[in-house]
PDB file of the backbone (N, CA, C, O) and the ligand in Angstrom, with CONECT records:
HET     ZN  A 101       1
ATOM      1  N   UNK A   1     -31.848  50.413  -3.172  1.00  0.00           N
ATOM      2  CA  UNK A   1     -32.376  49.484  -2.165  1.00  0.00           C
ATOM      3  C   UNK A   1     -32.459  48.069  -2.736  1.00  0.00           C
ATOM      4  O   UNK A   1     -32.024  47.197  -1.984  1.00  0.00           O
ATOM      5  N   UNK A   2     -32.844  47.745  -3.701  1.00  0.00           N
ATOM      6  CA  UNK A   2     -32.735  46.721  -4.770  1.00  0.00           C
ATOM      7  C   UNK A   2     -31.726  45.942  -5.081  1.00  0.00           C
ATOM      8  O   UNK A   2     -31.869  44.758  -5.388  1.00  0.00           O
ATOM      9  N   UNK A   3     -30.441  46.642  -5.019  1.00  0.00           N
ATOM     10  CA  UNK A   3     -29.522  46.077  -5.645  1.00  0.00           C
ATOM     11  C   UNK A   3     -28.824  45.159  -4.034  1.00  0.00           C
ATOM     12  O   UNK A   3     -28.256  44.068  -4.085  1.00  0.00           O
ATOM     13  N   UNK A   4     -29.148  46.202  -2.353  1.00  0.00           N
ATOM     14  CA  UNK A   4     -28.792  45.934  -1.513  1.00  0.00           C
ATOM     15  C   UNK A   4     -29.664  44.258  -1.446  1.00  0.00           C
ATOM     16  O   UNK A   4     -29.235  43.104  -1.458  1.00  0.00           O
ATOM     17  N   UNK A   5     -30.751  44.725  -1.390  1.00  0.00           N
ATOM     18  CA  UNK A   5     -31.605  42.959  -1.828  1.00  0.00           C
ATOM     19  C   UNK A   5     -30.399  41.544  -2.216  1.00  0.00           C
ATOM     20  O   UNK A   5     -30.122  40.480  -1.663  1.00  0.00           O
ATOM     21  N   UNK A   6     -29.875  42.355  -3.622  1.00  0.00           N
ATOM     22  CA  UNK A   6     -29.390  41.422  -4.492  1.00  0.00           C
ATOM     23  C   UNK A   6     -27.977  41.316  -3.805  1.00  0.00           C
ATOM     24  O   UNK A   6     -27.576  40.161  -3.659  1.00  0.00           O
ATOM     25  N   UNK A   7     -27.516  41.882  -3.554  1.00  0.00           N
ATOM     26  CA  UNK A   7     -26.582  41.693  -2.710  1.00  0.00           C
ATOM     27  C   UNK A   7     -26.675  40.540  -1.565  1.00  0.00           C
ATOM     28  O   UNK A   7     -25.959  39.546  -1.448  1.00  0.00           O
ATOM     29  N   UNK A   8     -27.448  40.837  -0.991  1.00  0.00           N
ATOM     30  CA  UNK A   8     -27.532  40.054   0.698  1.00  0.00           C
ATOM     31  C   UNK A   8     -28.353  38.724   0.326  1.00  0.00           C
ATOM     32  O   UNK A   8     -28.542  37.733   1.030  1.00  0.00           O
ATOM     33  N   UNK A   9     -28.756  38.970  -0.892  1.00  0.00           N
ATOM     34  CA  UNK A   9     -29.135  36.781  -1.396  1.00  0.00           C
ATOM     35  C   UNK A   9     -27.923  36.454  -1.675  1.00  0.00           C
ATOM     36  O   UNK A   9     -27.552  35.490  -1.006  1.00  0.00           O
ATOM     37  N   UNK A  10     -26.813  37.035  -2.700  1.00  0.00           N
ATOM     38  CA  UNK A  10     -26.116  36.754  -3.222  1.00  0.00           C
ATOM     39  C   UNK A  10     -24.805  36.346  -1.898  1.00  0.00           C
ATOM     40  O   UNK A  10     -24.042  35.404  -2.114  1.00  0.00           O
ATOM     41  N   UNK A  11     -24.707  37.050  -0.774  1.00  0.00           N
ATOM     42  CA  UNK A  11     -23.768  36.765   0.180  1.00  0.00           C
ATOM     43  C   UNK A  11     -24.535  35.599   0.818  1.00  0.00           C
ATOM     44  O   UNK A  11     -23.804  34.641   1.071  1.00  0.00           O
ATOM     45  N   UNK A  12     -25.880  35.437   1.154  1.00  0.00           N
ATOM     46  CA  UNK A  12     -26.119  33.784   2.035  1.00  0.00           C
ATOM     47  C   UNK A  12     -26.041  33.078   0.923  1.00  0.00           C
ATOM     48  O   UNK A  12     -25.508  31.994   1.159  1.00  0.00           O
ATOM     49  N   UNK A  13     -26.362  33.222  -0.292  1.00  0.00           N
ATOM     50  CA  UNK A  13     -26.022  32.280  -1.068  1.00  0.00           C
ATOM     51  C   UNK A  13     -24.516  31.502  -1.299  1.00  0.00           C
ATOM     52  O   UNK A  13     -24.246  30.378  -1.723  1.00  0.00           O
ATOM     53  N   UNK A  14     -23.734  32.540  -0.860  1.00  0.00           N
ATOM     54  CA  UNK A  14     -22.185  32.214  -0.904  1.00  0.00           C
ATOM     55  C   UNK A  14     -21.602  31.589   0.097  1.00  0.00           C
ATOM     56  O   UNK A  14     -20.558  30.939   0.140  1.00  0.00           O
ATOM     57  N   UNK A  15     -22.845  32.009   1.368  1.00  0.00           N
ATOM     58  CA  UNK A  15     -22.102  31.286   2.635  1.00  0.00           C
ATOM     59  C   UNK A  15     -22.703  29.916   2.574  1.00  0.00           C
ATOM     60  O   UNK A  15     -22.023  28.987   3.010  1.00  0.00           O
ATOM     61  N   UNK A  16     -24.013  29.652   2.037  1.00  0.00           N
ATOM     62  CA  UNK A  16     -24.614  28.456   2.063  1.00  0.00           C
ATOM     63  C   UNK A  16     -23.273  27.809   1.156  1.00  0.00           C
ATOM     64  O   UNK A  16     -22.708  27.052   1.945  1.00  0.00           O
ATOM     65  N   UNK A  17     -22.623  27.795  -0.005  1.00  0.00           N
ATOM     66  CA  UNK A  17     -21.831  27.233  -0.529  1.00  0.00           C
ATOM     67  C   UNK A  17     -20.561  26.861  -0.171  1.00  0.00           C
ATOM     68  O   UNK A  17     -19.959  25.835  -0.489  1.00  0.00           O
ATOM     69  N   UNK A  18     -20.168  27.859   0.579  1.00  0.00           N
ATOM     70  CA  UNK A  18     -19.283  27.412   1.401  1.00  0.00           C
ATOM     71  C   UNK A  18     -19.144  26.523   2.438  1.00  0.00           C
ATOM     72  O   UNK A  18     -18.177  25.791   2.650  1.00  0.00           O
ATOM     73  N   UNK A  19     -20.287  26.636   3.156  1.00  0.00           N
ATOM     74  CA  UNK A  19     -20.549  25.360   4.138  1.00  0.00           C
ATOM     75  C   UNK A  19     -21.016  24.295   3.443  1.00  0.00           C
ATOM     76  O   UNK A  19     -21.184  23.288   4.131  1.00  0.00           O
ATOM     77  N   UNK A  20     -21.323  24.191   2.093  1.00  0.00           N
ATOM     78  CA  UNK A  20     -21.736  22.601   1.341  1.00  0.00           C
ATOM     79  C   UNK A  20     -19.722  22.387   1.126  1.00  0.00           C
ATOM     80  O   UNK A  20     -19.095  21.365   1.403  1.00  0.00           O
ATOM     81  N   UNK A  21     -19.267  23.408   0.691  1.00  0.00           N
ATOM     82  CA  UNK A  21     -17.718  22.664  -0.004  1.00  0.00           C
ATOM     83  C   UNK A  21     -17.227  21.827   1.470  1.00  0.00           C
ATOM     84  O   UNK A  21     -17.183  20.612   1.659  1.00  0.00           O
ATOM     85  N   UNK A  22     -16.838  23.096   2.538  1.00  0.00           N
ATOM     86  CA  UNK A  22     -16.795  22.182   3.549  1.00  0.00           C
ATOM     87  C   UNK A  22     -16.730  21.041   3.818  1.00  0.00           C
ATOM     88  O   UNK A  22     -15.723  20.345   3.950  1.00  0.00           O
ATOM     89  N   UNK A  23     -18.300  20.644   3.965  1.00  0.00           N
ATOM     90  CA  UNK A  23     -19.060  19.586   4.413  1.00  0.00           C
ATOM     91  C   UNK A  23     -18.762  18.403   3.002  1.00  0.00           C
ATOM     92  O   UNK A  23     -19.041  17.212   2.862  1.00  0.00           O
ATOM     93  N   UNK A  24     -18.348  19.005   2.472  1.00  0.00           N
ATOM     94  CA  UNK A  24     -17.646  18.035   0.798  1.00  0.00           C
ATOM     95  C   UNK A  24     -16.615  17.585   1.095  1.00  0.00           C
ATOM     96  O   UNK A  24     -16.319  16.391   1.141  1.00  0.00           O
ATOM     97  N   UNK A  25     -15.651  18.917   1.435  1.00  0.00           N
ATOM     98  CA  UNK A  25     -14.526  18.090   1.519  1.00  0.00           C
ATOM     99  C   UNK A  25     -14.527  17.385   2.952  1.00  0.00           C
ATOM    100  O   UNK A  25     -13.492  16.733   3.090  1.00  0.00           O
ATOM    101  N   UNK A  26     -15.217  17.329   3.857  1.00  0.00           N
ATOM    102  CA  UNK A  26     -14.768  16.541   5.021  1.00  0.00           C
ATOM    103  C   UNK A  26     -15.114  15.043   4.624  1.00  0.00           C
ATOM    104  O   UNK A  26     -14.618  14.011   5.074  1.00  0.00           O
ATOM    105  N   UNK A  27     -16.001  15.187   3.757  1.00  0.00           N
ATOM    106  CA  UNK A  27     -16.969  14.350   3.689  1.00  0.00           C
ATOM    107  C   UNK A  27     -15.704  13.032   2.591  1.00  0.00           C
ATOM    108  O   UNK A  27     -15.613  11.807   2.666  1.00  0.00           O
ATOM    109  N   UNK A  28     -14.991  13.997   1.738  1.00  0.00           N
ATOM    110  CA  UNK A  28     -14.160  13.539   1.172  1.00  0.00           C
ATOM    111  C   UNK A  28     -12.619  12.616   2.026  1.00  0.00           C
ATOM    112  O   UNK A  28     -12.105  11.499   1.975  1.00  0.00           O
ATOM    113  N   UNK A  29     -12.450  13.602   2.573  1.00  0.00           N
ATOM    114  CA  UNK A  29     -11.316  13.126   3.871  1.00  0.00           C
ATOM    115  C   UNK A  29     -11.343  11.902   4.063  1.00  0.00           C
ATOM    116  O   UNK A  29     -10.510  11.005   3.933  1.00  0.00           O
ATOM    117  N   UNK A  30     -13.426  11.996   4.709  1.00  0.00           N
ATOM    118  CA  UNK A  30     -13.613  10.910   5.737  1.00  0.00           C
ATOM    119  C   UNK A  30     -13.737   9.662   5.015  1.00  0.00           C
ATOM    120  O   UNK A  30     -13.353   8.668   5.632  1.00  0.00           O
ATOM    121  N   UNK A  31     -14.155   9.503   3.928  1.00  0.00           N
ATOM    122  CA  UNK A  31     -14.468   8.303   2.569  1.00  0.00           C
ATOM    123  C   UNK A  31     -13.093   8.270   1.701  1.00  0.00           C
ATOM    124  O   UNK A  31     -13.027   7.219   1.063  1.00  0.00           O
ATOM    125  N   UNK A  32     -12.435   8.776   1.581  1.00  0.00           N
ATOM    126  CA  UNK A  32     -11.499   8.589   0.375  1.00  0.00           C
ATOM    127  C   UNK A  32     -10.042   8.218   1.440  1.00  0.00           C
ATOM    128  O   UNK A  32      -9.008   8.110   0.780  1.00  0.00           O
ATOM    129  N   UNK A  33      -9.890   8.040   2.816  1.00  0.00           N
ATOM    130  CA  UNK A  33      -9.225   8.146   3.144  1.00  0.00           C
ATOM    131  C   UNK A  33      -8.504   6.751   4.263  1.00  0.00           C
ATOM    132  O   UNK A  33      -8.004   6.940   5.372  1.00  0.00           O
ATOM    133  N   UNK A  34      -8.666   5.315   3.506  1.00  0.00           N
ATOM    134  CA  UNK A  34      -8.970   4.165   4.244  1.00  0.00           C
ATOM    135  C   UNK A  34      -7.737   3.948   4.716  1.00  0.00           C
ATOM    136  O   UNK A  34      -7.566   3.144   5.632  1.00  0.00           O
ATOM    137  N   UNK A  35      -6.333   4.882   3.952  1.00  0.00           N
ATOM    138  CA  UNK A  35      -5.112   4.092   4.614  1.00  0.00           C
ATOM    139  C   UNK A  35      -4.692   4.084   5.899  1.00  0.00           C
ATOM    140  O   UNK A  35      -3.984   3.148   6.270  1.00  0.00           O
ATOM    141  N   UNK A  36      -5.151   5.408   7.053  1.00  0.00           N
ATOM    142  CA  UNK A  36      -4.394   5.013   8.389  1.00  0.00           C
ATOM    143  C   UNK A  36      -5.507   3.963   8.950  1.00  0.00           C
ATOM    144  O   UNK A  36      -5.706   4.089  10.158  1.00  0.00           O
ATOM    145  N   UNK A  37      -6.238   2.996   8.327  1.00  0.00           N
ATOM    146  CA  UNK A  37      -6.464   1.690   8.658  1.00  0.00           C
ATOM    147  C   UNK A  37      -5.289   1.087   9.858  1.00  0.00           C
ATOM    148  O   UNK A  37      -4.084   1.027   9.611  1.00  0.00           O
ATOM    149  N   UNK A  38      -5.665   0.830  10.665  1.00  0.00           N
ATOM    150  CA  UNK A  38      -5.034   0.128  11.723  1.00  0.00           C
ATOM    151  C   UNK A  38      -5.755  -0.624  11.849  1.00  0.00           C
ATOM    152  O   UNK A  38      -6.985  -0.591  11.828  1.00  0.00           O
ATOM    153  N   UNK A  39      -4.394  -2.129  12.134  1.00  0.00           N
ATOM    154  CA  UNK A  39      -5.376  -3.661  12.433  1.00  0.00           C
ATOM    155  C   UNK A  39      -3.985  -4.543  13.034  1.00  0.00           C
ATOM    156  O   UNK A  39      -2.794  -4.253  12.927  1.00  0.00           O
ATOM    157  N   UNK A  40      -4.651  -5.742  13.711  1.00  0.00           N
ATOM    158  CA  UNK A  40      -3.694  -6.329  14.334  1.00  0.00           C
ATOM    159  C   UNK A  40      -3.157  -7.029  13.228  1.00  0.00           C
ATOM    160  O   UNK A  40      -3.827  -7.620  12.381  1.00  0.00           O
ATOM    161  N   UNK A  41      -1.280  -6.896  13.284  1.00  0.00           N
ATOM    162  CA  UNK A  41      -0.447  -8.025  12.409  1.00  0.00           C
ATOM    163  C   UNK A  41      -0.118  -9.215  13.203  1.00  0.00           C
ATOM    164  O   UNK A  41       0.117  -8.970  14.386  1.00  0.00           O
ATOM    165  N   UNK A  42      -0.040 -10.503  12.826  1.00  0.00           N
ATOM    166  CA  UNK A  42      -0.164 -11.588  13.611  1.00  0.00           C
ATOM    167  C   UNK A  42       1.850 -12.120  13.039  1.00  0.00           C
ATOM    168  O   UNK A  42       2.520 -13.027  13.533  1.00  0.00           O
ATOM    169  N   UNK A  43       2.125 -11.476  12.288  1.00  0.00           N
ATOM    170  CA  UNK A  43       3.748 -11.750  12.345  1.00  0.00           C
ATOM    171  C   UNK A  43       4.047 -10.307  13.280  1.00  0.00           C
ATOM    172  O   UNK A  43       4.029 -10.450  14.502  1.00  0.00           O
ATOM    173  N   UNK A  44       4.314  -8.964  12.733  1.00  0.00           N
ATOM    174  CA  UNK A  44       5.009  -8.263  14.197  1.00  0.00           C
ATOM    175  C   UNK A  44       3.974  -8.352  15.138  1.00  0.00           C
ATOM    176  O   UNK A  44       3.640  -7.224  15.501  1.00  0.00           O
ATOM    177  N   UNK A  45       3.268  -9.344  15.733  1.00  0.00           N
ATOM    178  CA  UNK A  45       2.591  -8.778  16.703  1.00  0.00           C
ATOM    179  C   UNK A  45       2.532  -7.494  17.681  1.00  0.00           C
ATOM    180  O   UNK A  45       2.938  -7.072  18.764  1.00  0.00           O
ATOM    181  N   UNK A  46       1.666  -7.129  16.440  1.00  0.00           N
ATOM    182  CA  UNK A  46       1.816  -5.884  17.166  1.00  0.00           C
ATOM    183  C   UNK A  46       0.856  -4.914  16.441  1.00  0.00           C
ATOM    184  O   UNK A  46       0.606  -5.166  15.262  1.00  0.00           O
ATOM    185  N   UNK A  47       0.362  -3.965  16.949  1.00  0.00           N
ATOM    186  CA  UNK A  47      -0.872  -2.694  15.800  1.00  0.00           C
ATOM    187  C   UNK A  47       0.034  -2.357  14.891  1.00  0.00           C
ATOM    188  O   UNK A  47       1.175  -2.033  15.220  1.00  0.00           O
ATOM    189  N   UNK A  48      -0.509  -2.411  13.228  1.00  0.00           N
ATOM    190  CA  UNK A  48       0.308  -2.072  12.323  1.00  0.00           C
ATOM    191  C   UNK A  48      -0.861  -1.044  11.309  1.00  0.00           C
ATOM    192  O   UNK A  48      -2.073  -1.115  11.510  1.00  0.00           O
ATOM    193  N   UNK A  49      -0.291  -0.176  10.296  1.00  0.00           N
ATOM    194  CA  UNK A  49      -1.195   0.376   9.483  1.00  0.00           C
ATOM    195  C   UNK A  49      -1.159  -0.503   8.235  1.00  0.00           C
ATOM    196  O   UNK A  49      -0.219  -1.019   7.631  1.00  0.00           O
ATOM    197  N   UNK A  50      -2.470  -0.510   8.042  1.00  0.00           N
ATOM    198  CA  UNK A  50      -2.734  -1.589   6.814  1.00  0.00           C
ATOM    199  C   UNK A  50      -2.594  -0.505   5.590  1.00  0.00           C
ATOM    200  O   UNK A  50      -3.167   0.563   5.376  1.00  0.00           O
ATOM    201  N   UNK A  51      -1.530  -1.279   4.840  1.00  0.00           N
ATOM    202  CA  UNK A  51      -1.506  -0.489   3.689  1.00  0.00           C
ATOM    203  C   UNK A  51      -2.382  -1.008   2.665  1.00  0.00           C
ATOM    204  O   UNK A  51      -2.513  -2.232   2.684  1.00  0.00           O
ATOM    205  N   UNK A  52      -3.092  -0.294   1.663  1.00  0.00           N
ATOM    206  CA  UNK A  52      -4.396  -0.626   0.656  1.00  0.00           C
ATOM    207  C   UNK A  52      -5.719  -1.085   1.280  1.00  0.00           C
ATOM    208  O   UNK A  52      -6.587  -1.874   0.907  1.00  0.00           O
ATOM    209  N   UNK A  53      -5.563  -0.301   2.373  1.00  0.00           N
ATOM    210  CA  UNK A  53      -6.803  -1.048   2.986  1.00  0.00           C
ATOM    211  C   UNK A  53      -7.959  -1.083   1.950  1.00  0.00           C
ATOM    212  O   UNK A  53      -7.854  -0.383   0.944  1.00  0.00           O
ATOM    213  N   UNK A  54      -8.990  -1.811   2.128  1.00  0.00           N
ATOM    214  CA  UNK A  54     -10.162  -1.949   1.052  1.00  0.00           C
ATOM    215  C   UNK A  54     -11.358  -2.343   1.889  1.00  0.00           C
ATOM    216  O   UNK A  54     -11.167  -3.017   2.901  1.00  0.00           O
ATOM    217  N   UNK A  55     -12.580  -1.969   1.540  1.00  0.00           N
ATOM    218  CA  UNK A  55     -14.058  -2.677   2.745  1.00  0.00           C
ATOM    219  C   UNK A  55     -14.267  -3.864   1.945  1.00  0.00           C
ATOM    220  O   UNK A  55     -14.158  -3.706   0.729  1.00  0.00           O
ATOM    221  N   UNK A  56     -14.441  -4.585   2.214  1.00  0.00           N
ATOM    222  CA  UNK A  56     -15.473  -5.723   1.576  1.00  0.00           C
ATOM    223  C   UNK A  56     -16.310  -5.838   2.856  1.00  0.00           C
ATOM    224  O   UNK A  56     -16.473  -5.067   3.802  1.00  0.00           O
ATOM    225  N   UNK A  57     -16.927  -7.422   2.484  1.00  0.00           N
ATOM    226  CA  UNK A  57     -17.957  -7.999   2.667  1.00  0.00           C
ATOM    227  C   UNK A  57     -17.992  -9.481   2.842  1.00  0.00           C
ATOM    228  O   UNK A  57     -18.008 -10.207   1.847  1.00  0.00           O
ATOM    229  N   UNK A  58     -18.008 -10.046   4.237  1.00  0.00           N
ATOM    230  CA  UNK A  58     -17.849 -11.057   4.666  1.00  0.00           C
ATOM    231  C   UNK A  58     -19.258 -11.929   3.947  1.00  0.00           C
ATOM    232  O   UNK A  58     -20.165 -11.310   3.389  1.00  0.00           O
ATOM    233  N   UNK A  59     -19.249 -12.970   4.036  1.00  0.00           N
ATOM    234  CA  UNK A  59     -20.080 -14.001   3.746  1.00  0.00           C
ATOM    235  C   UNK A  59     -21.573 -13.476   4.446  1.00  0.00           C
ATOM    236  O   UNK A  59     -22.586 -13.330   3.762  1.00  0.00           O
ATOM    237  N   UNK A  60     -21.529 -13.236   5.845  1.00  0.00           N
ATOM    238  CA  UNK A  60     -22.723 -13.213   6.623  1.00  0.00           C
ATOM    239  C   UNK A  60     -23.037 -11.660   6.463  1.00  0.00           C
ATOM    240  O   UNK A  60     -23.881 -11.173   7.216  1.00  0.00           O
ATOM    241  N   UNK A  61     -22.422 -10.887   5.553  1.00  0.00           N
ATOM    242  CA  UNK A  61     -22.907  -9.440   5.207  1.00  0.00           C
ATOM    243  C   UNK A  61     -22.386  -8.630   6.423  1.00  0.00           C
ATOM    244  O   UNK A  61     -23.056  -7.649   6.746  1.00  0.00           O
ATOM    245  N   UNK A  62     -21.334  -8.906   7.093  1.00  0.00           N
ATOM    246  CA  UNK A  62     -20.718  -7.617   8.075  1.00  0.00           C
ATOM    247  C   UNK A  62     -19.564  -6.919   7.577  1.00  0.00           C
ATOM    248  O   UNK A  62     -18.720  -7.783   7.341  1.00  0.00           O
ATOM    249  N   UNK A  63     -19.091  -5.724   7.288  1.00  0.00           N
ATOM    250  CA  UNK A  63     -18.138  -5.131   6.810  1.00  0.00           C
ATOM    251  C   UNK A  63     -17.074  -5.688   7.299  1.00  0.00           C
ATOM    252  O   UNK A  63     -17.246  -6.329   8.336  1.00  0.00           O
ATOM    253  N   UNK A  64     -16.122  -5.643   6.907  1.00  0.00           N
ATOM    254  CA  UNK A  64     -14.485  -6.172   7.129  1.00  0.00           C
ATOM    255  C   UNK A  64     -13.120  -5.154   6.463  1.00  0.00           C
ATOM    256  O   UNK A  64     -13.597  -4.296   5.721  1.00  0.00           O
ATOM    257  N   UNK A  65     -11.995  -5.085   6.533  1.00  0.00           N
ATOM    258  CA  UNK A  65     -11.090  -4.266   5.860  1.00  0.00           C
ATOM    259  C   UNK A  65     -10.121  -5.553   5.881  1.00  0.00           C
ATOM    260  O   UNK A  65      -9.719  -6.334   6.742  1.00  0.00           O
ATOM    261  N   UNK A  66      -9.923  -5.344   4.250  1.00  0.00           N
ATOM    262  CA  UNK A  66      -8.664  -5.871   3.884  1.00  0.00           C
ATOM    263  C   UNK A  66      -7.491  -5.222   3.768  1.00  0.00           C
ATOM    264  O   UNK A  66      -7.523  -4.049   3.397  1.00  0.00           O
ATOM    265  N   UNK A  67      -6.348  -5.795   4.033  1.00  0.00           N
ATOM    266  CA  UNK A  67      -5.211  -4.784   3.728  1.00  0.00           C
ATOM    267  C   UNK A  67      -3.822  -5.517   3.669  1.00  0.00           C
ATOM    268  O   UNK A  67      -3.908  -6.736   3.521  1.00  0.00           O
ATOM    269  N   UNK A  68      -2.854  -5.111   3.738  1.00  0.00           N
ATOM    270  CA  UNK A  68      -1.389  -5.332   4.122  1.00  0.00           C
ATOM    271  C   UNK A  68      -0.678  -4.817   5.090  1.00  0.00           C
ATOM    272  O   UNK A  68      -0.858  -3.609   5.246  1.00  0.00           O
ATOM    273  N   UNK A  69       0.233  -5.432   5.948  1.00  0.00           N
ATOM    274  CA  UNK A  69       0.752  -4.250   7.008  1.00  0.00           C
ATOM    275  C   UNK A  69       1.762  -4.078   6.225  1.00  0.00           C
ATOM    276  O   UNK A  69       2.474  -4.836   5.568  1.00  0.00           O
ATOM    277  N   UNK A  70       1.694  -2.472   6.472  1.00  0.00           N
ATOM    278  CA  UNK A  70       3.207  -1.865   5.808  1.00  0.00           C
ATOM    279  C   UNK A  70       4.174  -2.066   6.015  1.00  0.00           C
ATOM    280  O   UNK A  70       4.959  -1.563   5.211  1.00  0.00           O
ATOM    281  N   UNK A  71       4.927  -3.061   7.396  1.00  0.00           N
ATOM    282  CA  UNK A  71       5.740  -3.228   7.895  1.00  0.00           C
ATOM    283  C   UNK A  71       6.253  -4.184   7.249  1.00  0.00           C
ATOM    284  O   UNK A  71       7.265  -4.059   6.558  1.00  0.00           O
ATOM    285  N   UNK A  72       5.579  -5.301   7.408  1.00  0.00           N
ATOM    286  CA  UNK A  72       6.326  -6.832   7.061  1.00  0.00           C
ATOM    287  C   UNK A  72       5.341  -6.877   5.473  1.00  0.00           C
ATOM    288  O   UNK A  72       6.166  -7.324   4.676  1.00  0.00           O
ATOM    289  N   UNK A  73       4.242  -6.673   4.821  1.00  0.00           N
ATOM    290  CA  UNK A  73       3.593  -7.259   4.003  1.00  0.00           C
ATOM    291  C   UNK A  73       3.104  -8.156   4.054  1.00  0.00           C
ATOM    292  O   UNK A  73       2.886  -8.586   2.922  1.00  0.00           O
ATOM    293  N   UNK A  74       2.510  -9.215   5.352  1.00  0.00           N
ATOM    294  CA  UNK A  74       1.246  -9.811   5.786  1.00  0.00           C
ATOM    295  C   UNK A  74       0.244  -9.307   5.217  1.00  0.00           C
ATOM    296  O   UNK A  74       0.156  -8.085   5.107  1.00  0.00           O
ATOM    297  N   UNK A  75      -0.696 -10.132   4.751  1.00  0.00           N
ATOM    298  CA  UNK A  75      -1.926  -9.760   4.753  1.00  0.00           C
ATOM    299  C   UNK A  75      -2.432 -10.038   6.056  1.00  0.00           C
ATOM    300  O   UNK A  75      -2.092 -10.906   6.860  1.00  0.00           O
ATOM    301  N   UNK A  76      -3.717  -8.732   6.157  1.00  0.00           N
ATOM    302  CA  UNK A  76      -4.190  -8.475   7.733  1.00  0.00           C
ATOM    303  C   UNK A  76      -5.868  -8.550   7.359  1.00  0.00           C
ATOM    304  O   UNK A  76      -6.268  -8.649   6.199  1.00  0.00           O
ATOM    305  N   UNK A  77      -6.584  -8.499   8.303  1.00  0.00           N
ATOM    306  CA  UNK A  77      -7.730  -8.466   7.946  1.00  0.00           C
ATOM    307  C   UNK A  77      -8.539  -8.378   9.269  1.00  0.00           C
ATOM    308  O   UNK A  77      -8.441  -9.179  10.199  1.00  0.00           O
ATOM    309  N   UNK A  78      -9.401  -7.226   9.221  1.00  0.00           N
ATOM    310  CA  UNK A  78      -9.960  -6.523  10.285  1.00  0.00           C
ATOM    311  C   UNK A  78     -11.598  -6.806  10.248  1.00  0.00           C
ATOM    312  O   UNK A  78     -12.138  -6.294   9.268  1.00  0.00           O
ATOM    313  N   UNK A  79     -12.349  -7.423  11.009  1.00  0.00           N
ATOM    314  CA  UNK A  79     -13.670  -7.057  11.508  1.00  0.00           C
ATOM    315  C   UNK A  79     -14.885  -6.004  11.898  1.00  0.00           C
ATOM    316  O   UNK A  79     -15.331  -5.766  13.020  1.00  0.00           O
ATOM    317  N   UNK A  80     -15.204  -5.557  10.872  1.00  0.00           N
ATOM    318  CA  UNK A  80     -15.357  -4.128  11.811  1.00  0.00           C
ATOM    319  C   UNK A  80     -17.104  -4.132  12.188  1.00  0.00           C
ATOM    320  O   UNK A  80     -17.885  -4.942  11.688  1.00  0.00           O
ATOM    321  N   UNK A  81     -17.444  -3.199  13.034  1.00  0.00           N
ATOM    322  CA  UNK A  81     -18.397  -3.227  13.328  1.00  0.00           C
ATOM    323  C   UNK A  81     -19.682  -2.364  12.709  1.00  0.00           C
ATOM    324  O   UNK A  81     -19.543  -1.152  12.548  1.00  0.00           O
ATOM    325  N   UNK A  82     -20.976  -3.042  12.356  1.00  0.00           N
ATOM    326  CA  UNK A  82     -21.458  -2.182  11.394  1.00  0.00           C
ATOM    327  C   UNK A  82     -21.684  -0.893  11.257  1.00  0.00           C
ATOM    328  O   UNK A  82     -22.102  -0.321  10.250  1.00  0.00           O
ATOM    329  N   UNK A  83     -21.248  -0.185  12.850  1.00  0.00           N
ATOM    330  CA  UNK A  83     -21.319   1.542  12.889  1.00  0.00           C
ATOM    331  C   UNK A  83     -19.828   2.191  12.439  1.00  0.00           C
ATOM    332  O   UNK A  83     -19.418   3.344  12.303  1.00  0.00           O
ATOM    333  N   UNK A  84     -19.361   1.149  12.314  1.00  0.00           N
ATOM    334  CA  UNK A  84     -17.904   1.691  11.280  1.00  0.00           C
ATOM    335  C   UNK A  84     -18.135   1.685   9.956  1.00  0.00           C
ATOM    336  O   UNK A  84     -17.715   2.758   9.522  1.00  0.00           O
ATOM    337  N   UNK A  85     -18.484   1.179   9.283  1.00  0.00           N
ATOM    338  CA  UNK A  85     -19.043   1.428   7.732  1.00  0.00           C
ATOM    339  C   UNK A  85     -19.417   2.562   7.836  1.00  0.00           C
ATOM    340  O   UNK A  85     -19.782   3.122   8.870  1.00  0.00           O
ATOM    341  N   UNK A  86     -19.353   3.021   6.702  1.00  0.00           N
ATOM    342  CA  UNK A  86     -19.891   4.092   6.080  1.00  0.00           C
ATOM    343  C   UNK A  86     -21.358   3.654   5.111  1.00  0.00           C
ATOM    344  O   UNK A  86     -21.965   4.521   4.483  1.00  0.00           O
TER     345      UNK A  86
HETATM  346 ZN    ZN A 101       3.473  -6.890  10.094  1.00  0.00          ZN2+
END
């Protein structure tokens, strides 16, 4: 009966871990993953994906993305709004 104990911690314990890796890796996806950055290019006018996108930090403290469009190699530079930060 004991060992059934040790058993059935040992399986929520495994499922609790599994739903942390999960929640890791999404978590990873969602942060490590700035390149399909889309922003307007002002040479192809037109929506381009910013390649290297990067966050900074405007002067007045609102997030922004820097980048390149992959297309032509403009630098682009996006506004974003503070519920887009992470
Ligand atoms: Zn372009």
């Amino acid at each position: 009966m004991r060992s059934f104990f040790i058993m059935r911690k040992m399986y929520q314990w495994w499922v609790n871990l599994s739903i942390f890796l999960k929640f890791a890796i999404f978590l990873g996806i969602v942060f490590s993953n700035p390149i399909n950055m889309e922003g307007y290019c002002v040479k192809c006018r037109a929506k381009c994906e910013m390649a290297g996108a990067e966050q900074i930090e405007m002067k007045n403290g609102r997030p922004a993305m820097k980048g390149k469009c992959s297309k032509c190699g403009t630098g682009m530079f996006k506004i974003m709004s503070p519920k887009d930060a992470a």
